[in-house]
MARBA-3410 file (N, C-alpha, C, O; in Angstrom, 1 decimal):
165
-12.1,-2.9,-7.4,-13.0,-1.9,-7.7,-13.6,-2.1,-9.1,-14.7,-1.6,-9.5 ~ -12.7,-3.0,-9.7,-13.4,-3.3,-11.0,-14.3,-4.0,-11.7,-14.5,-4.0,-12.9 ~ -15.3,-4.9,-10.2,-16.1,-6.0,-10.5,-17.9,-5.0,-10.4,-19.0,-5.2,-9.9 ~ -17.2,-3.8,-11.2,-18.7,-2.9,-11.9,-18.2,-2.5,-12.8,-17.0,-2.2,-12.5 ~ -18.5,-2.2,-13.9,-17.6,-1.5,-15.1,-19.2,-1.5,-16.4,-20.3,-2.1,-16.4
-18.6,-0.4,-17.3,-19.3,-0.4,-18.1,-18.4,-0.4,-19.4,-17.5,0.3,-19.7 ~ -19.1,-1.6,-20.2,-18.2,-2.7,-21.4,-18.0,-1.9,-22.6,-19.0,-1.2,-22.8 ~ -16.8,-1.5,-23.6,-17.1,-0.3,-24.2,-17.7,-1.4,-25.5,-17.7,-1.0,-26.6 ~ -18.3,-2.8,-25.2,-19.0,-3.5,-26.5,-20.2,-3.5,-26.2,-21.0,-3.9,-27.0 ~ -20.8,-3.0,-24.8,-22.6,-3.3,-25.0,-22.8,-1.7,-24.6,-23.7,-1.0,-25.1
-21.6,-1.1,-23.3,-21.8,0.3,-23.2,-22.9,0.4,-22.1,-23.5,1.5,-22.0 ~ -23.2,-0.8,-21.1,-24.5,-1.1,-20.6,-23.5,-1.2,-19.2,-22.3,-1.6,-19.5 ~ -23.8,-0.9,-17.9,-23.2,-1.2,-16.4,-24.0,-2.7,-16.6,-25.0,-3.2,-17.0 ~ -22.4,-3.0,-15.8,-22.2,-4.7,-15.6,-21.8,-4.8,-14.3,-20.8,-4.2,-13.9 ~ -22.4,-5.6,-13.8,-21.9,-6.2,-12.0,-21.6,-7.4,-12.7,-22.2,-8.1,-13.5
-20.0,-7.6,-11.7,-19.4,-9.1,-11.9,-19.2,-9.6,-10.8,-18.8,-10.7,-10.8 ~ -19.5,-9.0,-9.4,-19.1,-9.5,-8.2,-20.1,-10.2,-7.8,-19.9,-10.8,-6.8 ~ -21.0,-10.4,-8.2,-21.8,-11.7,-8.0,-21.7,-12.5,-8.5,-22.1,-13.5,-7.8 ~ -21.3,-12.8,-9.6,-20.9,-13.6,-10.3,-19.6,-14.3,-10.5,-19.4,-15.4,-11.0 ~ -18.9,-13.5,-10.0,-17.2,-14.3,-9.5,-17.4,-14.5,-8.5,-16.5,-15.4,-8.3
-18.1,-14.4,-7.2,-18.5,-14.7,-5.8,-19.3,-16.5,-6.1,-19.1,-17.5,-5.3 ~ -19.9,-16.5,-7.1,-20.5,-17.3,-7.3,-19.6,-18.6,-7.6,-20.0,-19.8,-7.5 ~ -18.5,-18.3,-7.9,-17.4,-19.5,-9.0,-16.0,-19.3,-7.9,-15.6,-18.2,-7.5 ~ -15.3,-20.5,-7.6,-14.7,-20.3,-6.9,-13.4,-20.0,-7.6,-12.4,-19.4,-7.2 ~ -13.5,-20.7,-9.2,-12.4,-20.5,-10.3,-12.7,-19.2,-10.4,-11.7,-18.4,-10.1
-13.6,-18.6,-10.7,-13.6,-17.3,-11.9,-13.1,-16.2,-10.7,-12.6,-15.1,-11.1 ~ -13.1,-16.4,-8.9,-13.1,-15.7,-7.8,-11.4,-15.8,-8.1,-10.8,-14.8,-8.4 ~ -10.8,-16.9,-7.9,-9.0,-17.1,-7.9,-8.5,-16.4,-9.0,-7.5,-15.8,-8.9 ~ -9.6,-16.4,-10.4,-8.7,-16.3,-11.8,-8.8,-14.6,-11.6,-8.1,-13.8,-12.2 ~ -9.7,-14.2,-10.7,-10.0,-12.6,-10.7,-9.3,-12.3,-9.5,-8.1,-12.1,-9.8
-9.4,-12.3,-8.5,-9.4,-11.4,-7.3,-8.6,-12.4,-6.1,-8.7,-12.3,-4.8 ~ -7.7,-13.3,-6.8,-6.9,-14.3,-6.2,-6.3,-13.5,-4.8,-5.8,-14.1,-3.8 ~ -6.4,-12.2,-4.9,-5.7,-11.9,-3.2,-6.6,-11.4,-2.4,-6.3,-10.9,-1.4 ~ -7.8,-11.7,-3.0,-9.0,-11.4,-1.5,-9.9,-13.0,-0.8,-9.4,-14.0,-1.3 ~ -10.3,-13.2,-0.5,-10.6,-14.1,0.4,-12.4,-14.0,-0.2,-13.3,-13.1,-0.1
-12.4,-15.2,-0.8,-13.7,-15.4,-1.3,-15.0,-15.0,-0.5,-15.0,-15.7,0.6 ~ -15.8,-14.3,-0.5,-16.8,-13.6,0.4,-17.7,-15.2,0.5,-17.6,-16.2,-0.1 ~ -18.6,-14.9,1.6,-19.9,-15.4,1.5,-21.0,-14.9,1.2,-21.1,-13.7,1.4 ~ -22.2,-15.6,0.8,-23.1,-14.9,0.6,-23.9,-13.6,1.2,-24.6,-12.8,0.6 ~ -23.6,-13.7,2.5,-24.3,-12.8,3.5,-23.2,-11.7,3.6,-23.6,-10.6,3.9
-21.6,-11.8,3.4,-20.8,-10.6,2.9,-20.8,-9.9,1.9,-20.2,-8.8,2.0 ~ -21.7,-10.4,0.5,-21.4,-10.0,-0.6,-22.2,-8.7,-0.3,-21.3,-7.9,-0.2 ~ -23.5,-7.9,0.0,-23.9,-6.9,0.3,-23.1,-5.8,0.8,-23.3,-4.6,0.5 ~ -21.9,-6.3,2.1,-21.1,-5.2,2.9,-19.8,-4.8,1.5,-19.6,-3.7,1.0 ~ -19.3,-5.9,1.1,-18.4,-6.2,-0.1,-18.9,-4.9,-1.4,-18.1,-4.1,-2.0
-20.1,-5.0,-1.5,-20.3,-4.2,-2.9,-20.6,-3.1,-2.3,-20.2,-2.2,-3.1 ~ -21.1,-2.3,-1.1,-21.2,-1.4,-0.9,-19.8,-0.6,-0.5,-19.6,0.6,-0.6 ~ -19.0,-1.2,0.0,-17.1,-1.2,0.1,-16.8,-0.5,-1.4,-16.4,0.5,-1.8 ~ -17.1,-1.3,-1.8,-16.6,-1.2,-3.5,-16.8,0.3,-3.9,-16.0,1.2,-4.1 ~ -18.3,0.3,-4.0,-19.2,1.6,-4.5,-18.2,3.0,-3.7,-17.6,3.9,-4.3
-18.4,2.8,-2.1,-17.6,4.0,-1.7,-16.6,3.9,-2.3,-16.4,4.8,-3.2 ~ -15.6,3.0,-2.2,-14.2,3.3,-2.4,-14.1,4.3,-4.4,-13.5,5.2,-4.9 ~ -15.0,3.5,-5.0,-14.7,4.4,-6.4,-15.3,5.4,-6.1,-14.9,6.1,-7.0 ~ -16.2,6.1,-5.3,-16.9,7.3,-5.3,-15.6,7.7,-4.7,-15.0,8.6,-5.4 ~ -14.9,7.3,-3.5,-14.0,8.2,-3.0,-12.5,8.6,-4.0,-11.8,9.5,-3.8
-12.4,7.6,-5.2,-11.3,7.6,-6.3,-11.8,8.7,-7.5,-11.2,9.6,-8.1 ~ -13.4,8.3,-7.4,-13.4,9.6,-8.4,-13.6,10.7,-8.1,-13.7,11.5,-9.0 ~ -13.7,11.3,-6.8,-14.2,12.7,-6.1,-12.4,12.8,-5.3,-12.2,13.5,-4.4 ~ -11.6,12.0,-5.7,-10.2,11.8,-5.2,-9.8,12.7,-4.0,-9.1,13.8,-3.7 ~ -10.8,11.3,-3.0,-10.1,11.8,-1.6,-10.7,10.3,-1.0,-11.0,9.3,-1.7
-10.9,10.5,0.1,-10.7,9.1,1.3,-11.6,9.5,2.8,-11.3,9.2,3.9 ~ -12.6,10.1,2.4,-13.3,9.8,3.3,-14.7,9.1,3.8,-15.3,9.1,4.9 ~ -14.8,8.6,2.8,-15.7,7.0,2.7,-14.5,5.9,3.4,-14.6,5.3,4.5 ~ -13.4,6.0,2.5,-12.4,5.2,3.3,-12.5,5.0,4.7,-12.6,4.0,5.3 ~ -12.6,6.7,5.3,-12.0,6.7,6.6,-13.4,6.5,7.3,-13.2,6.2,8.5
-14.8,6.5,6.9,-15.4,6.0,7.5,-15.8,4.6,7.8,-16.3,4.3,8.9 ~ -15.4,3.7,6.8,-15.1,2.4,6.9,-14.3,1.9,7.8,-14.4,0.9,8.5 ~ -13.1,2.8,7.7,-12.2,1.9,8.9,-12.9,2.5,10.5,-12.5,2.0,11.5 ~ -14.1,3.6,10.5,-13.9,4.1,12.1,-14.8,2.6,12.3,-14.8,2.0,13.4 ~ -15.7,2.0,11.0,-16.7,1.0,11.6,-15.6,-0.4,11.4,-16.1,-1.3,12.0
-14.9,-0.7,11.0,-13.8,-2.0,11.0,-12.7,-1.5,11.2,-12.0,-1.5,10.2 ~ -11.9,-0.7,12.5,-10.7,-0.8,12.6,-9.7,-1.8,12.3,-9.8,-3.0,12.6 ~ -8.6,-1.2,11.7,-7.3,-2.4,11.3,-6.5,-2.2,12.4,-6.6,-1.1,13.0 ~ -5.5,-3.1,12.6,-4.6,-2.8,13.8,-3.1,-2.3,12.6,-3.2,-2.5,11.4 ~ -2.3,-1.8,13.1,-1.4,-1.1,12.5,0.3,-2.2,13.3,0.4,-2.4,14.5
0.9,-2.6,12.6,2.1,-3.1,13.6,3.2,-2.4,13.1,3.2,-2.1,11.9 ~ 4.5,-2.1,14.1,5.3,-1.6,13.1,6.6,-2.6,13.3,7.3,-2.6,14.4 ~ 6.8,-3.3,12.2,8.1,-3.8,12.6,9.5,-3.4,12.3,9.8,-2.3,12.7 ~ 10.6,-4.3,11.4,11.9,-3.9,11.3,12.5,-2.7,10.5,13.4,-2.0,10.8 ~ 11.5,-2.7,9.2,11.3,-1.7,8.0,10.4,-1.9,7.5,10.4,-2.3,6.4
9.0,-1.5,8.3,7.6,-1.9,7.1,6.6,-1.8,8.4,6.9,-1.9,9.6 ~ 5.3,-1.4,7.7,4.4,-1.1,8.4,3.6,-1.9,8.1,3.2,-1.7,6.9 ~ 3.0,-3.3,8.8,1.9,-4.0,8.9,0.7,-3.8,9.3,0.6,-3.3,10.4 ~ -0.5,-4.0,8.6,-1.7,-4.2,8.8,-2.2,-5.3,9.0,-1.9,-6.4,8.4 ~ -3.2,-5.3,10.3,-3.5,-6.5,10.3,-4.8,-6.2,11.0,-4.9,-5.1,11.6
-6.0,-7.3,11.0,-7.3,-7.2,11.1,-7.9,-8.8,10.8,-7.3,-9.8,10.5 ~ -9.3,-8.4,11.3,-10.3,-9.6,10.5,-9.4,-10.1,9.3,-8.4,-9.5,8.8 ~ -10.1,-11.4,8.9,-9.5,-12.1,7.6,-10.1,-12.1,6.6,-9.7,-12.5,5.6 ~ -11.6,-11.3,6.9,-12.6,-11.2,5.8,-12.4,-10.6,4.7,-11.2,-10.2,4.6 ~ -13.2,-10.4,3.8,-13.1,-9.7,2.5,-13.1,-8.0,2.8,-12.4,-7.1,2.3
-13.9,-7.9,3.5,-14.2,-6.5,3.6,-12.9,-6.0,4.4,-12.5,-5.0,3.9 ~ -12.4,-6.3,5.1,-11.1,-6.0,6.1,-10.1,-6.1,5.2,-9.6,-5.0,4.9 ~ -9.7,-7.4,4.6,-8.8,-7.4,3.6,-8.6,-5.7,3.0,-7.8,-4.7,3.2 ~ -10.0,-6.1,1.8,-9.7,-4.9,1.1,-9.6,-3.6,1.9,-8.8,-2.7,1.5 ~ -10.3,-3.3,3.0,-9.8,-2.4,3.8,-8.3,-2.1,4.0,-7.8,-0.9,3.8
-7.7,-3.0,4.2,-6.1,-2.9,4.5,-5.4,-2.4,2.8,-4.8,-1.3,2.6 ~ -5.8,-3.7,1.8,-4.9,-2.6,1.1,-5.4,-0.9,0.4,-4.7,-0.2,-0.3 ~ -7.1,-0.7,0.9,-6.3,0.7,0.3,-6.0,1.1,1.3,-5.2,1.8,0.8 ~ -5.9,1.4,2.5,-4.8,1.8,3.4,-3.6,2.1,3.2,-3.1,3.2,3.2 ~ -3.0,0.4,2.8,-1.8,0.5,2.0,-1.5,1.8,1.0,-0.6,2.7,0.9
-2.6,1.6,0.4,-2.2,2.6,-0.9,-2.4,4.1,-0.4,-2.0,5.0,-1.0 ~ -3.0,4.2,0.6,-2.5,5.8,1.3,-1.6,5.8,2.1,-0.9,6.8,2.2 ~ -1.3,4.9,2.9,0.6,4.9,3.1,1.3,5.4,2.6,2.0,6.4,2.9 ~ 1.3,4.5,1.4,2.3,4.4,0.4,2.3,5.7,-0.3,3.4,6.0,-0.9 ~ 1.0,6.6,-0.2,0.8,7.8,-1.0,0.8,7.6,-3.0,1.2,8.2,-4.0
0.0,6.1,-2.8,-0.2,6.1,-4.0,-2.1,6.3,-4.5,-2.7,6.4,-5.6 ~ -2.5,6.2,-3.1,-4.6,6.4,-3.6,-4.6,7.4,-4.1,-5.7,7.6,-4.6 ~ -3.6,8.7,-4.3,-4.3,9.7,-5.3,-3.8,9.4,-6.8,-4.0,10.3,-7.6 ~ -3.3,8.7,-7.1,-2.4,8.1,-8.5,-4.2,7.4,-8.5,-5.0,8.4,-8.7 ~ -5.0,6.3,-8.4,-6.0,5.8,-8.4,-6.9,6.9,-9.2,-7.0,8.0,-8.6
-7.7,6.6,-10.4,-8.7,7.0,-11.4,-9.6,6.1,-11.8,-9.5,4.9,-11.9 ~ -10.7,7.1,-12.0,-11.6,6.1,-12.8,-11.9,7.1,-13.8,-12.0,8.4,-13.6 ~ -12.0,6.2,-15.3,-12.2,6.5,-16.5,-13.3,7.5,-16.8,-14.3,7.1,-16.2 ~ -13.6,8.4,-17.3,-14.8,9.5,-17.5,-15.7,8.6,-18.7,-16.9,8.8,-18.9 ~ -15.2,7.9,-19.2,-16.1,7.0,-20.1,-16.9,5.6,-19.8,-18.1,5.3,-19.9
-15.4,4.5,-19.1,-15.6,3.6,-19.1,-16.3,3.7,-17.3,-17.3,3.0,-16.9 ~ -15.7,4.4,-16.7,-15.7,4.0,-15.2,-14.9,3.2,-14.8,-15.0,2.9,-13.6 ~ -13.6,2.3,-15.7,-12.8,1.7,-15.3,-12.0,2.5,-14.3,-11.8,3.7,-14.5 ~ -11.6,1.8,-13.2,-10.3,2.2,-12.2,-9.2,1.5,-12.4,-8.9,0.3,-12.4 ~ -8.2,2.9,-12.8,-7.1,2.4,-13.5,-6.1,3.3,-12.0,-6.6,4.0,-11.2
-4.9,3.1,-12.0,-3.4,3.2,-11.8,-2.5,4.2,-12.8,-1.8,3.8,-13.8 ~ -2.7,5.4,-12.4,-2.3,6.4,-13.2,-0.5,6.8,-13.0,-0.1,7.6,-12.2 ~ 0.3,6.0,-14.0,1.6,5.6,-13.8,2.4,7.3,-14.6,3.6,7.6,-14.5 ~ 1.6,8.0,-15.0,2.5,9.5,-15.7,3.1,9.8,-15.1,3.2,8.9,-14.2 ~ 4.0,10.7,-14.9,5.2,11.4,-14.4,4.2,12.4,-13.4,4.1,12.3,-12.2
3.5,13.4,-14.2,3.3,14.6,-13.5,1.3,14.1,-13.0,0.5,15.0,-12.9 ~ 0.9,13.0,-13.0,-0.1,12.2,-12.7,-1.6,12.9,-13.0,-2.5,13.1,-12.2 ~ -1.4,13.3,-14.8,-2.3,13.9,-15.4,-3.3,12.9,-16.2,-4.3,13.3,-16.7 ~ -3.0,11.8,-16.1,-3.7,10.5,-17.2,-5.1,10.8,-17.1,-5.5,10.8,-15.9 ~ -5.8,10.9,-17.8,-7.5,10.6,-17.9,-7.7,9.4,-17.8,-8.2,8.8,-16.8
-7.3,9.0,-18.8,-8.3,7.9,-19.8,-7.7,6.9,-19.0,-6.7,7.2,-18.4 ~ -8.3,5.8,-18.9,-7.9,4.2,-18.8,-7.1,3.7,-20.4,-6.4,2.7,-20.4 ~ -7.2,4.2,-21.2,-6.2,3.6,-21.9,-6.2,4.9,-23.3,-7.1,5.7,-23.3 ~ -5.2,5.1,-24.4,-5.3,5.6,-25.1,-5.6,4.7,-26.7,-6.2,5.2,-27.7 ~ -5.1,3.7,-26.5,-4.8,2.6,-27.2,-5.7,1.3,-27.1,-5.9,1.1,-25.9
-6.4,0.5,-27.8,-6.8,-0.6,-27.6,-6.3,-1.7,-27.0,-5.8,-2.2,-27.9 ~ -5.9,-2.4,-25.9,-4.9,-3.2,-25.3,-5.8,-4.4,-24.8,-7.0,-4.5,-25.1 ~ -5.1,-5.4,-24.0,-5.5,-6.6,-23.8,-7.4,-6.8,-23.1,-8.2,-7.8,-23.2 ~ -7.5,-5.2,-22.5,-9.0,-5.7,-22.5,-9.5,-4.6,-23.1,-10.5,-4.0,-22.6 ~ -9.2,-4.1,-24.2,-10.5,-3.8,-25.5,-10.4,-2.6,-25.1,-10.9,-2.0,-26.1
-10.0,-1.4,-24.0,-10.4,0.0,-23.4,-9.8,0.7,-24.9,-9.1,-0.1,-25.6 ~ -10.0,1.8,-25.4,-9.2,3.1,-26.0,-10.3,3.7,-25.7,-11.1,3.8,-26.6 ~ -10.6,4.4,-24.2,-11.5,5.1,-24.1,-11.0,6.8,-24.6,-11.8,7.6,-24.9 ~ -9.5,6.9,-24.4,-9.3,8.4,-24.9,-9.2,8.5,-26.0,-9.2,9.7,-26.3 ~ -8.9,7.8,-27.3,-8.9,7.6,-28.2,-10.7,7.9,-28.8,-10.9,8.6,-29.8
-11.6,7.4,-28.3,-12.7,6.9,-28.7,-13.2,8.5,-28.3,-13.9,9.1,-29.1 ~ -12.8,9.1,-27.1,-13.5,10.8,-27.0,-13.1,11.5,-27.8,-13.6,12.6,-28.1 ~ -11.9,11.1,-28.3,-10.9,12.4,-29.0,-11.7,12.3,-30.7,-11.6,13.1,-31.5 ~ -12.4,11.2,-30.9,-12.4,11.1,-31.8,-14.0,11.9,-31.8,-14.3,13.1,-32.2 ~ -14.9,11.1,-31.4,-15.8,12.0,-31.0,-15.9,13.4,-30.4,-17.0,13.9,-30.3
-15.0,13.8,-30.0,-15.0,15.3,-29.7,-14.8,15.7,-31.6,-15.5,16.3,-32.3 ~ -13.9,15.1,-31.8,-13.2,15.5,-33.3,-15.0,15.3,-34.6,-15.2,16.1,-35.5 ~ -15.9,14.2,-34.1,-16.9,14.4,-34.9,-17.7,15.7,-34.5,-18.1,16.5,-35.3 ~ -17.9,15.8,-33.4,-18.6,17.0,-32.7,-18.2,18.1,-33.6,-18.9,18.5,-34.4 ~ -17.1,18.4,-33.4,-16.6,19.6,-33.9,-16.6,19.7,-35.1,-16.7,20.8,-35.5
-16.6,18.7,-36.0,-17.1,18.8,-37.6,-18.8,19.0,-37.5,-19.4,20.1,-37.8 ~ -19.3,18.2,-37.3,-20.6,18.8,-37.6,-21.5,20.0,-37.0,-22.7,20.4,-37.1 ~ -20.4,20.6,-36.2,-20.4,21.8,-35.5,-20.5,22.7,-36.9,-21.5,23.4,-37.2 ~ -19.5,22.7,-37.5,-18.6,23.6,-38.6,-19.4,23.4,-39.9,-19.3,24.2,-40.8 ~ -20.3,22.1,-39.8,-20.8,21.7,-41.2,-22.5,22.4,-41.0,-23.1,22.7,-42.0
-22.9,22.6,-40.1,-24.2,23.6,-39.2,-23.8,24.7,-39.8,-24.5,25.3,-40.7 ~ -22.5,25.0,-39.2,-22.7,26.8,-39.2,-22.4,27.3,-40.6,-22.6,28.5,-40.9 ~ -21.6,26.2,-41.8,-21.7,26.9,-42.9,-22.6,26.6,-44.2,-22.5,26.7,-45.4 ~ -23.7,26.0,-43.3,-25.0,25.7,-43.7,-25.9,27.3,-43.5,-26.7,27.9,-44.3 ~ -25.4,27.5,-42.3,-26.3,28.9,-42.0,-26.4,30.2,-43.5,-27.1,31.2,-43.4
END
């Protein structure tokens, strides 16, 4: 879900799934467990994409479930575990795992950032997390850090207004 994102260094929406579609390295070094699209998939692929974060940030699954009424997955159940299985394509793939992740009853833990639009994995206890990150970490996010602070200038020149009045 993450090959659209907005960079918090240009702050401009960036599409990358054309361009890792394009590289068969930059496709493995990214998205090593989907099955490299082809050109004529990458259209179904990004429109997949698009619902699935509309359906993460409006946190529910019924883009999901329209997808699967148009690509059913087959469901198997074996010893201890429930298999998915389908087409081998990209779009099927990803189909199955978020499936998975409503199985598993983890797609409402799934967020996207109010700043960045990153889709993050909201690991809290009581599954209150905003931000994609609080902290600056290995990819550059402190998106809650960066509002709090800006809320915090807001509110000063709020205060510096009114005892100007």
């Amino acid at each position: 879900m993450n090959t659209w994102l907005i960079p918090n260094d240009t702050r401009e929406e960036t599409e990358t799934l054309h361009d890792l579609a394009d590289s068969a390295q930059a496709w493995s070094e990214a998205l090593s467990h989907l099955p490299r699209p082809r050109q004529d998939e990458l259209p179904d692929l990004r429109l997949l994409r698009d619902d699935l974060r509309a359906d993460v940030t409006e946190r529910g699954n019924r883009r999901l479930d329209d997808w699967l009424a148009r690509h059913p997955q087959t469901v198997r159940v074996g010893e201890d575990e429930l298999r998915l299985e389908g087409p081998s394509g990209p779009v099927d793939t990803v189909l199955r795992h978020a499936v998975h992740l409503v199985l598993a009853g983890r797609w409402q833990r799934l967020k996207a950032c109010p700043d960045c639009r990153w889709v993050f994995y909201d690991q809290s206890r009581n599954n209150t997390r905003t931000w994609c990150s609080m902290y600056a970490n290995e990819t550059g996010r402190a998106c809650g850090s960066i509002a709090k602070v800006r809320r915090m200038r807001q509110a000063q020149r709020e205060r510096a207004a009114a005892e100007t009045q």
